[in-house]
CHARMM internal coordinates of N, CA and C (Angstrom, degrees):
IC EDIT
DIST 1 N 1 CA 1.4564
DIST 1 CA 1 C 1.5136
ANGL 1 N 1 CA 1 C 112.85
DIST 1 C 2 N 1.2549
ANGL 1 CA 1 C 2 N 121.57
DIHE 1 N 1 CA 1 C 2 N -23.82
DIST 2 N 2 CA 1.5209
ANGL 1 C 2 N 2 CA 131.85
DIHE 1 CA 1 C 2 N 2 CA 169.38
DIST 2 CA 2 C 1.7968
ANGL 2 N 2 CA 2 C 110.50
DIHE 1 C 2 N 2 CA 2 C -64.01
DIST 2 C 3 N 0.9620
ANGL 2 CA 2 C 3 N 110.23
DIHE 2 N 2 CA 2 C 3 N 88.21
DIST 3 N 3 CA 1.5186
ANGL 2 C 3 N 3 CA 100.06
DIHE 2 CA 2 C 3 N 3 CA 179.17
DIST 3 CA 3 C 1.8199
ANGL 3 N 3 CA 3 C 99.43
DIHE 2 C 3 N 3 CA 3 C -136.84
DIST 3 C 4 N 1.6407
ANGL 3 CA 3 C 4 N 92.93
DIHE 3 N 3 CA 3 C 4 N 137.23
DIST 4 N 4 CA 1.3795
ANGL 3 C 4 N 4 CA 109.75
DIHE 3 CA 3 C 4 N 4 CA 165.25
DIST 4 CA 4 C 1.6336
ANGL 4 N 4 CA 4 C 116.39
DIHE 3 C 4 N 4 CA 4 C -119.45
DIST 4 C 5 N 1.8094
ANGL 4 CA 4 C 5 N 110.63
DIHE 4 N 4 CA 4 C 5 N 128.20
DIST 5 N 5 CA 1.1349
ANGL 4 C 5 N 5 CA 99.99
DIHE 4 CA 4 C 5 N 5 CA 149.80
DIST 5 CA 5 C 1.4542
ANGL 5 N 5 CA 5 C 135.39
DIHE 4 C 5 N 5 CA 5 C -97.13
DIST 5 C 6 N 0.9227
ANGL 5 CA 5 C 6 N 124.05
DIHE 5 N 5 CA 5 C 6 N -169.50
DIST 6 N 6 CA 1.5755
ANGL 5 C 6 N 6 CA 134.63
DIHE 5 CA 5 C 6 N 6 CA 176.31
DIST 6 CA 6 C 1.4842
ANGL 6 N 6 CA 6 C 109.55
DIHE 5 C 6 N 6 CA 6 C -50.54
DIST 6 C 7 N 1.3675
ANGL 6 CA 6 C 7 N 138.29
DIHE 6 N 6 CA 6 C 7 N 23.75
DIST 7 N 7 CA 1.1863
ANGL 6 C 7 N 7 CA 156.30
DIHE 6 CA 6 C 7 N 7 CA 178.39
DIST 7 CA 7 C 1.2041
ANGL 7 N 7 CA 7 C 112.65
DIHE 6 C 7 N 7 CA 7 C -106.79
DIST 7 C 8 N 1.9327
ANGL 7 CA 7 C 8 N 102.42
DIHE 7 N 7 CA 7 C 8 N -29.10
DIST 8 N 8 CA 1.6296
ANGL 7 C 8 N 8 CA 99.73
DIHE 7 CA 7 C 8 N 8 CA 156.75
DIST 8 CA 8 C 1.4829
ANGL 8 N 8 CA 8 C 132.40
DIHE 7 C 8 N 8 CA 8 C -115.65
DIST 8 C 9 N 1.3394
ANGL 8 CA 8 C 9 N 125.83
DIHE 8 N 8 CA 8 C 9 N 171.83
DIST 9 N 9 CA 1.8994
ANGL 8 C 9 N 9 CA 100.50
DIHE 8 CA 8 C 9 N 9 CA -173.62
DIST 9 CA 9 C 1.1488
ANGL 9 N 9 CA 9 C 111.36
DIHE 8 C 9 N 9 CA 9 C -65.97
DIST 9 C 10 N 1.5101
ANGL 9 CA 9 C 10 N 141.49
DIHE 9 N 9 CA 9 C 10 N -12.83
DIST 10 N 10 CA 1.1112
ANGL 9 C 10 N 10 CA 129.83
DIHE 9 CA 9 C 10 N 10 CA 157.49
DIST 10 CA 10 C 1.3935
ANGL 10 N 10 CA 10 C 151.00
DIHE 9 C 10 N 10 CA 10 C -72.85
DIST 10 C 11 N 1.6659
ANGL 10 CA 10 C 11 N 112.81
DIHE 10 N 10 CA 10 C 11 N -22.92
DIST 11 N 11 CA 1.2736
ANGL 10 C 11 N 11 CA 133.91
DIHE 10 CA 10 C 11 N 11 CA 166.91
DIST 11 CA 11 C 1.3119
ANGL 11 N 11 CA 11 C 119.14
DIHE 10 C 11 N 11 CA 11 C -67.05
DIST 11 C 12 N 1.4940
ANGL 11 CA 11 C 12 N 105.44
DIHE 11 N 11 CA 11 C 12 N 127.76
DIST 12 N 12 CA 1.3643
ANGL 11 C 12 N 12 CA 120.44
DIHE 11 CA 11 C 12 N 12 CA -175.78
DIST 12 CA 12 C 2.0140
ANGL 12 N 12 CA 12 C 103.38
DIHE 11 C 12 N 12 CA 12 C -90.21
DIST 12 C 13 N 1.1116
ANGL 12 CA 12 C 13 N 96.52
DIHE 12 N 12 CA 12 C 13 N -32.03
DIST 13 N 13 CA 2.1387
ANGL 12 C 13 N 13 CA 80.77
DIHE 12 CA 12 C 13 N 13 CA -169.62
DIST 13 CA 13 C 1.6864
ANGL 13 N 13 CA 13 C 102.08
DIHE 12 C 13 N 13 CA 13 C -128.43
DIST 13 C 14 N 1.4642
ANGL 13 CA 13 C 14 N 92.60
DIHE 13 N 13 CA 13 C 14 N 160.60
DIST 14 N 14 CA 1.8130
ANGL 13 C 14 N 14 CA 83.59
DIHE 13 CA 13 C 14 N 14 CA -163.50
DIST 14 CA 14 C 1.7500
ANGL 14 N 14 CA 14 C 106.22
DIHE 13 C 14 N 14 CA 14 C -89.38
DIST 14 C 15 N 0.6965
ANGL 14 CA 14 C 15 N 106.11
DIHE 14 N 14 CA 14 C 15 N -176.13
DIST 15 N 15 CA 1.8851
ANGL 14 C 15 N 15 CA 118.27
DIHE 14 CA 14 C 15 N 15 CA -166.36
DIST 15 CA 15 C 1.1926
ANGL 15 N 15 CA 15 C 86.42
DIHE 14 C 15 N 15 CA 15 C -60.63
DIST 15 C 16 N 1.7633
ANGL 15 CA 15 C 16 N 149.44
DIHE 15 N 15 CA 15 C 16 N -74.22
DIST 16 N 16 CA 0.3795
ANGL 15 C 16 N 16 CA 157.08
DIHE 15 CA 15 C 16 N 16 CA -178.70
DIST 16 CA 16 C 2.1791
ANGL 16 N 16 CA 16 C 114.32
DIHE 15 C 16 N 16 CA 16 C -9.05
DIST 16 C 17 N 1.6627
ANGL 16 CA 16 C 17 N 91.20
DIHE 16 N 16 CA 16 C 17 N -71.20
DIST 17 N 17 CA 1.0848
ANGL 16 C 17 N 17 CA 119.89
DIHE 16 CA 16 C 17 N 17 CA 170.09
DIST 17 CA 17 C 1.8767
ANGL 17 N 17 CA 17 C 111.73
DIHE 16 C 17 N 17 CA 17 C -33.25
DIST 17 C 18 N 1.7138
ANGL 17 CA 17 C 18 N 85.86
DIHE 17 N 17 CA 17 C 18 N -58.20
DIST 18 N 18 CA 1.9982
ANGL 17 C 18 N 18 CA 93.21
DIHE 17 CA 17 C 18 N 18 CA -174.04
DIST 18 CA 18 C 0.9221
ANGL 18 N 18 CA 18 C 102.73
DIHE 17 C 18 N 18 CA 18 C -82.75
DIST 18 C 19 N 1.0493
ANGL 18 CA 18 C 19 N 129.00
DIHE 18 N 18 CA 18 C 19 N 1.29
DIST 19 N 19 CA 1.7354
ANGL 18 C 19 N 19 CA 121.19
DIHE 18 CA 18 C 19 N 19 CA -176.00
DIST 19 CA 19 C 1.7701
ANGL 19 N 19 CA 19 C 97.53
DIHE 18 C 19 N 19 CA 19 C -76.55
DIST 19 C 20 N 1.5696
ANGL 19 CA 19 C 20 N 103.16
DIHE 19 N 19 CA 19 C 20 N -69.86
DIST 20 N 20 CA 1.5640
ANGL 19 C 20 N 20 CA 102.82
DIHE 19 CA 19 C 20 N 20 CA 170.03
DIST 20 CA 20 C 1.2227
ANGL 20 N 20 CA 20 C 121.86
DIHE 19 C 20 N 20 CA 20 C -28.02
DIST 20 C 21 N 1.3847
ANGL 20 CA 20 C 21 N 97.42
DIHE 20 N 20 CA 20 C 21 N -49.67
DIST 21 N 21 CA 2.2906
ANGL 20 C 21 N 21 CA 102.59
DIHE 20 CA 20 C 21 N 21 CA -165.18
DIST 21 CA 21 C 1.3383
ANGL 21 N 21 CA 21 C 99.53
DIHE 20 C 21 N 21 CA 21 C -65.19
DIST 21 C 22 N 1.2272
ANGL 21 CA 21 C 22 N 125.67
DIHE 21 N 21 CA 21 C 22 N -35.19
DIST 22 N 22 CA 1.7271
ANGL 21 C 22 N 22 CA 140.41
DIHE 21 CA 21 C 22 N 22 CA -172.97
DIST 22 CA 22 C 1.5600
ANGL 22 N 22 CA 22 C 95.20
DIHE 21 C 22 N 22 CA 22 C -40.99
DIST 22 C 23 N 1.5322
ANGL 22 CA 22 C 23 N 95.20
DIHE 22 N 22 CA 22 C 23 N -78.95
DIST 23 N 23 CA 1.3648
ANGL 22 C 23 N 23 CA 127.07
DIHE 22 CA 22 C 23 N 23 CA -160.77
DIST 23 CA 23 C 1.6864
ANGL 23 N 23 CA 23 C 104.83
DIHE 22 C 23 N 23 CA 23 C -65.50
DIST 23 C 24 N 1.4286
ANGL 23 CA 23 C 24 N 123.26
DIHE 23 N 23 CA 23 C 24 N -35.28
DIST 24 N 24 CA 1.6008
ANGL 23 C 24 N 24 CA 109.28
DIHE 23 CA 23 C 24 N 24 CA 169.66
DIST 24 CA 24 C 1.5399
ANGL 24 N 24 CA 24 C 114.34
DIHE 23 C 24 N 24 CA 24 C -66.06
DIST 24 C 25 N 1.2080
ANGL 24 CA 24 C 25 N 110.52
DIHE 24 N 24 CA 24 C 25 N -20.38
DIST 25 N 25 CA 1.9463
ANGL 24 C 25 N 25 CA 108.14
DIHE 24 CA 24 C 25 N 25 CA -166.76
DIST 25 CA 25 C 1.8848
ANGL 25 N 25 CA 25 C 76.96
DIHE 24 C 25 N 25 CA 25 C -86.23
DIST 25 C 26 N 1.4046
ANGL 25 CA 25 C 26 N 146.03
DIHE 25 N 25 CA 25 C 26 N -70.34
DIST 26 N 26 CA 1.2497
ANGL 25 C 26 N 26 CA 126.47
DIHE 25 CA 25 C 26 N 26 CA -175.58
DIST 26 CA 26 C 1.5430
ANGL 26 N 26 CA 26 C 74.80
DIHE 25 C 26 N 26 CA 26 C 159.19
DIST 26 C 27 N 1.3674
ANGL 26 CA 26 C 27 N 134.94
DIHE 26 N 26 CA 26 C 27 N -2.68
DIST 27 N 27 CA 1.9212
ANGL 26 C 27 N 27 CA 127.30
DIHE 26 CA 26 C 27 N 27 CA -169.19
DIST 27 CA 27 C 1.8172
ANGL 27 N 27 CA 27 C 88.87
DIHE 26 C 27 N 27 CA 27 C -48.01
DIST 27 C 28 N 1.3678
ANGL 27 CA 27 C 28 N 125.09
DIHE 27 N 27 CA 27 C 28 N 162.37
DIST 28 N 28 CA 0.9834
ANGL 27 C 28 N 28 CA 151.71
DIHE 27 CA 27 C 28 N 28 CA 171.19
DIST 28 CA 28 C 1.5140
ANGL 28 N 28 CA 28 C 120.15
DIHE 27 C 28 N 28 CA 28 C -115.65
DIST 28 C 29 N 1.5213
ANGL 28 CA 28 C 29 N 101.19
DIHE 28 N 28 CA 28 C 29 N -33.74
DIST 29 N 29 CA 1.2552
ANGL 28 C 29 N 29 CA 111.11
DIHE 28 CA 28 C 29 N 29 CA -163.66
DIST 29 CA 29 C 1.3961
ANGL 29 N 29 CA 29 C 111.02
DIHE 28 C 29 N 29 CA 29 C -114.39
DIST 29 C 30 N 1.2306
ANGL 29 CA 29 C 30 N 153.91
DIHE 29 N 29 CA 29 C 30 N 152.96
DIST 30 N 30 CA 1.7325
ANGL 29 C 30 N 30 CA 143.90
DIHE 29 CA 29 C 30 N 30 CA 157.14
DIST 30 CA 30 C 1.4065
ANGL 30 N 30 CA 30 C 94.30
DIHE 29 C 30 N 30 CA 30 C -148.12
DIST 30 C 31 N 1.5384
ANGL 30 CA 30 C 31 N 103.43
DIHE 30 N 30 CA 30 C 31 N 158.26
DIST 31 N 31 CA 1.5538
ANGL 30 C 31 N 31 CA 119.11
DIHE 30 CA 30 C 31 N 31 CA -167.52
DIST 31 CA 31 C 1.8771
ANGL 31 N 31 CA 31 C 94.34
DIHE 30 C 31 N 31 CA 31 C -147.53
DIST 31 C 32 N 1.2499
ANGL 31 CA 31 C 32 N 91.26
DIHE 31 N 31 CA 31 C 32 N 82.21
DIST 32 N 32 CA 1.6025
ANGL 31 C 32 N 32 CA 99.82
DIHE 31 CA 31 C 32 N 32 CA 153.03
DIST 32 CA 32 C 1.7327
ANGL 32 N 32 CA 32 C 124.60
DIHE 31 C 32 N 32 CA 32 C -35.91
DIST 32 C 33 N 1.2918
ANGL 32 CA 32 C 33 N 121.90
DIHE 32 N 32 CA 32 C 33 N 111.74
DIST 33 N 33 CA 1.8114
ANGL 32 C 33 N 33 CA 116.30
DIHE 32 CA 32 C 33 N 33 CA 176.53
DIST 33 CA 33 C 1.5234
ANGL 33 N 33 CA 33 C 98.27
DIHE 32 C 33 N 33 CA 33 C -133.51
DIST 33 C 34 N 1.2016
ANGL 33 CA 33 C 34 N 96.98
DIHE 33 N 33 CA 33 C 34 N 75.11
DIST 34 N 34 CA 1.5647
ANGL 33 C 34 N 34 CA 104.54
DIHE 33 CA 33 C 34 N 34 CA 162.56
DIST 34 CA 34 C 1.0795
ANGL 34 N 34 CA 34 C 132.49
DIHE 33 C 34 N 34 CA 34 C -97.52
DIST 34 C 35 N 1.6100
ANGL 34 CA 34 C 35 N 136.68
DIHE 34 N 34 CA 34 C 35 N 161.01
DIST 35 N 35 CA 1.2648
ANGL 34 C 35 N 35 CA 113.60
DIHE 34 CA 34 C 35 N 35 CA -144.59
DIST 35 CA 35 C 1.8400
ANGL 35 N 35 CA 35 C 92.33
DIHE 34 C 35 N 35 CA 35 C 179.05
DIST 35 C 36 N 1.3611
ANGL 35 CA 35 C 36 N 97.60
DIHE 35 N 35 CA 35 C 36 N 164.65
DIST 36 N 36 CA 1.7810
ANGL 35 C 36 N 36 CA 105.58
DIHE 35 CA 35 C 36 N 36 CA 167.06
DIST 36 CA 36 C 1.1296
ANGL 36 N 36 CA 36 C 103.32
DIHE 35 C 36 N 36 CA 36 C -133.72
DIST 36 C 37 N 1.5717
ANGL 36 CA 36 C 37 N 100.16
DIHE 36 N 36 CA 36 C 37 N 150.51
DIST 37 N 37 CA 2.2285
ANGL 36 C 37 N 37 CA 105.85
DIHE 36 CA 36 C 37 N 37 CA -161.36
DIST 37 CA 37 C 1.2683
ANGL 37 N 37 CA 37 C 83.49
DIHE 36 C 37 N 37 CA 37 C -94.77
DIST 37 C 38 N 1.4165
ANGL 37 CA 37 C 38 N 140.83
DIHE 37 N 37 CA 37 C 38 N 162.90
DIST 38 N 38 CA 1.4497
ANGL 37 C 38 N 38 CA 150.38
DIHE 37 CA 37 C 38 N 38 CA 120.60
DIST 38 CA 38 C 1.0631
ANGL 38 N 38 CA 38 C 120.25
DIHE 37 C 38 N 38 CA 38 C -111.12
DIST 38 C 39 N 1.4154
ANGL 38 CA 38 C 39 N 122.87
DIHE 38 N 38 CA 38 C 39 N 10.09
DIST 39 N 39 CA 1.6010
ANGL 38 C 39 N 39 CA 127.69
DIHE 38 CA 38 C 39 N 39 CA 169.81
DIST 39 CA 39 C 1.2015
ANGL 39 N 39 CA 39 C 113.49
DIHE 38 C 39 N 39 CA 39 C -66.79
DIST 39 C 40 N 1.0066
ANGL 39 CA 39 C 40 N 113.82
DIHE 39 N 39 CA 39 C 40 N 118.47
DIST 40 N 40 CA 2.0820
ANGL 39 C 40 N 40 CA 124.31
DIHE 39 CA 39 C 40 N 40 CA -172.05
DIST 40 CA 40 C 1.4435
ANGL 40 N 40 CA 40 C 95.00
DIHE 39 C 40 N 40 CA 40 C -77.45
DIST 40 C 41 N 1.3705
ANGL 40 CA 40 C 41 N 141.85
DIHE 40 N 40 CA 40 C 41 N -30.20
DIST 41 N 41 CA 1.3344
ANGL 40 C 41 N 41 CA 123.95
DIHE 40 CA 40 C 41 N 41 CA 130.66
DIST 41 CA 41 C 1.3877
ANGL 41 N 41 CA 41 C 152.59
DIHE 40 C 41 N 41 CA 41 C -18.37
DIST 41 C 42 N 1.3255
ANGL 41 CA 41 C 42 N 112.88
DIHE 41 N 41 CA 41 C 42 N -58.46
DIST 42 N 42 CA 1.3920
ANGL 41 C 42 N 42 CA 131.12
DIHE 41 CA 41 C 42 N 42 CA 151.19
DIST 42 CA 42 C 1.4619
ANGL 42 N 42 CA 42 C 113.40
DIHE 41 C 42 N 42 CA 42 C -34.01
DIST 42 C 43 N 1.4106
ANGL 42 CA 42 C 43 N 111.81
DIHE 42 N 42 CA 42 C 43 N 135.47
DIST 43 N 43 CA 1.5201
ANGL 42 C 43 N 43 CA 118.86
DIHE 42 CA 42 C 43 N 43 CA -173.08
DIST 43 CA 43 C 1.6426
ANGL 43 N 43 CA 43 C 118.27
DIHE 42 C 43 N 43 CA 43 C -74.86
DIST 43 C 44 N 1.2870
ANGL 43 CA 43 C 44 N 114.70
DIHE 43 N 43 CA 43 C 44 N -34.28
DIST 44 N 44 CA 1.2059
ANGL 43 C 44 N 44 CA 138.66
DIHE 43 CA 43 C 44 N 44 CA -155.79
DIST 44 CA 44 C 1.8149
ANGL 44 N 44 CA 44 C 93.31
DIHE 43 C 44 N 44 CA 44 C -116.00
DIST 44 C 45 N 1.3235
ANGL 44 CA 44 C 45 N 111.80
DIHE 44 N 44 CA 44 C 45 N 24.24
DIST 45 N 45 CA 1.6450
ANGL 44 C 45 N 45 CA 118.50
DIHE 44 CA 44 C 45 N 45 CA 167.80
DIST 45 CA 45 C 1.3588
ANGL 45 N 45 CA 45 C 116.25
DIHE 44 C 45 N 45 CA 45 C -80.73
DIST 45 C 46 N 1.6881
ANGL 45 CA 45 C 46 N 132.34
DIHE 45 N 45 CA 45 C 46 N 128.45
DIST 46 N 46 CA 1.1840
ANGL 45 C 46 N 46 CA 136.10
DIHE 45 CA 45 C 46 N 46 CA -135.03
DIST 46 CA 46 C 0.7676
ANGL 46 N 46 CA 46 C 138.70
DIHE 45 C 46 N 46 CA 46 C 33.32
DIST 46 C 47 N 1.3669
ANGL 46 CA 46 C 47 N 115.86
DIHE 46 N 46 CA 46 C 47 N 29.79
DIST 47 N 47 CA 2.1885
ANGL 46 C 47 N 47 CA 119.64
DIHE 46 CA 46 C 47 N 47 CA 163.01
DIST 47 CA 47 C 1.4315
ANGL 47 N 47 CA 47 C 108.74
DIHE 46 C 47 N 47 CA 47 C -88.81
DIST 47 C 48 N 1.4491
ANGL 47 CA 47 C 48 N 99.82
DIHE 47 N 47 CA 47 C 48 N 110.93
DIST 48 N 48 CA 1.4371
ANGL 47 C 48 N 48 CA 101.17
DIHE 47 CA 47 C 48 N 48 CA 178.17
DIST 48 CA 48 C 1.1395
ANGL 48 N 48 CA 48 C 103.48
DIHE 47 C 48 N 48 CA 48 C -68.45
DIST 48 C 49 N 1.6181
ANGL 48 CA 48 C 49 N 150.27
DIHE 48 N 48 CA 48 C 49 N 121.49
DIST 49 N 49 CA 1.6447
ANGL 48 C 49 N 49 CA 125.83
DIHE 48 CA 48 C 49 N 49 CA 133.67
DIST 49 CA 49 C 1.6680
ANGL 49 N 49 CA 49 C 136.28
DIHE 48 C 49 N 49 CA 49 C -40.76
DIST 49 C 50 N 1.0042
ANGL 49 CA 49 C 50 N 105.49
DIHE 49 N 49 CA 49 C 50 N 146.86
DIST 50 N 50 CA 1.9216
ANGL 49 C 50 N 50 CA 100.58
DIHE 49 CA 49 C 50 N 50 CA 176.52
DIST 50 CA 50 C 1.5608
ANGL 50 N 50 CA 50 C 84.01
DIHE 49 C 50 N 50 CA 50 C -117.05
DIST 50 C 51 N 1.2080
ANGL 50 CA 50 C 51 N 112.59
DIHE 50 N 50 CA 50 C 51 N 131.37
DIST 51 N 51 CA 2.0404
ANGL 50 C 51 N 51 CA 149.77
DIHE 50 CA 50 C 51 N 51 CA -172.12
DIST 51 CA 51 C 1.1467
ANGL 51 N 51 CA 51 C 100.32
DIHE 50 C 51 N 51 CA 51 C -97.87
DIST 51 C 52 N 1.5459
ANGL 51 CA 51 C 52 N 99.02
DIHE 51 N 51 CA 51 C 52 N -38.86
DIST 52 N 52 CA 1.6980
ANGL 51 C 52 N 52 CA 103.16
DIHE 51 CA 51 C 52 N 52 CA -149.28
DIST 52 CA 52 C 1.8534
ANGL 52 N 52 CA 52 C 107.91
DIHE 51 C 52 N 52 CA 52 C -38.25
DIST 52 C 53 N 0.9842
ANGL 52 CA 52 C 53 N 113.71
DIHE 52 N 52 CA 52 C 53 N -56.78
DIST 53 N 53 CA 2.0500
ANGL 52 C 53 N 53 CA 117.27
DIHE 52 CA 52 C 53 N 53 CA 177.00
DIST 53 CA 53 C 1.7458
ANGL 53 N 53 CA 53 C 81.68
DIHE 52 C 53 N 53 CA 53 C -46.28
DIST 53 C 54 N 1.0161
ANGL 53 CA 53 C 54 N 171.94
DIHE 53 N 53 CA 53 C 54 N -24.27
DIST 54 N 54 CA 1.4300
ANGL 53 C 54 N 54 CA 138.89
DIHE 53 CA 53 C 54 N 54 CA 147.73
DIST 54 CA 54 C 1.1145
ANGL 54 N 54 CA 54 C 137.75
DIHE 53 C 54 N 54 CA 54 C -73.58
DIST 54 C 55 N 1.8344
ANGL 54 CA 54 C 55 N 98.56
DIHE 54 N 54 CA 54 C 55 N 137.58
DIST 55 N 55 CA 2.0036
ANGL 54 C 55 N 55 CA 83.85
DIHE 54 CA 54 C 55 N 55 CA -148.72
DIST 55 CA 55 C 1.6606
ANGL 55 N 55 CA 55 C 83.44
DIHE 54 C 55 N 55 CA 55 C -110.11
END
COOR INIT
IC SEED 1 N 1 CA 1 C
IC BUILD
């Protein structure tokens, strides 16, 4: 149920993407947890992503 897409700095494929993978294994259900880090902790703190290739 923890799933990130490319909406966060960590997600590699877009909703789109998990939606399919969901639906080929037979999942019914998915729960998007997307999010932006500002923890100066966090490794991946100030990486902007570029989305833009998501339309």
């Amino acid at each position: 149920m923890h799933v990130h897409s490319t909406f966060s700095p960590d997600g590699i494929s877009t909703m789109e993407e998990q939606c399919i993978a969901a639906l080929e294994k037979g999942e019914r259900i998915i729960c998007f947890t997307d999010h932006v880090d500002y923890n100066v902790a966090e490794k991946n703190n100030g990486i902007i992503k570029d989305n833009s290739r998501i339309s």
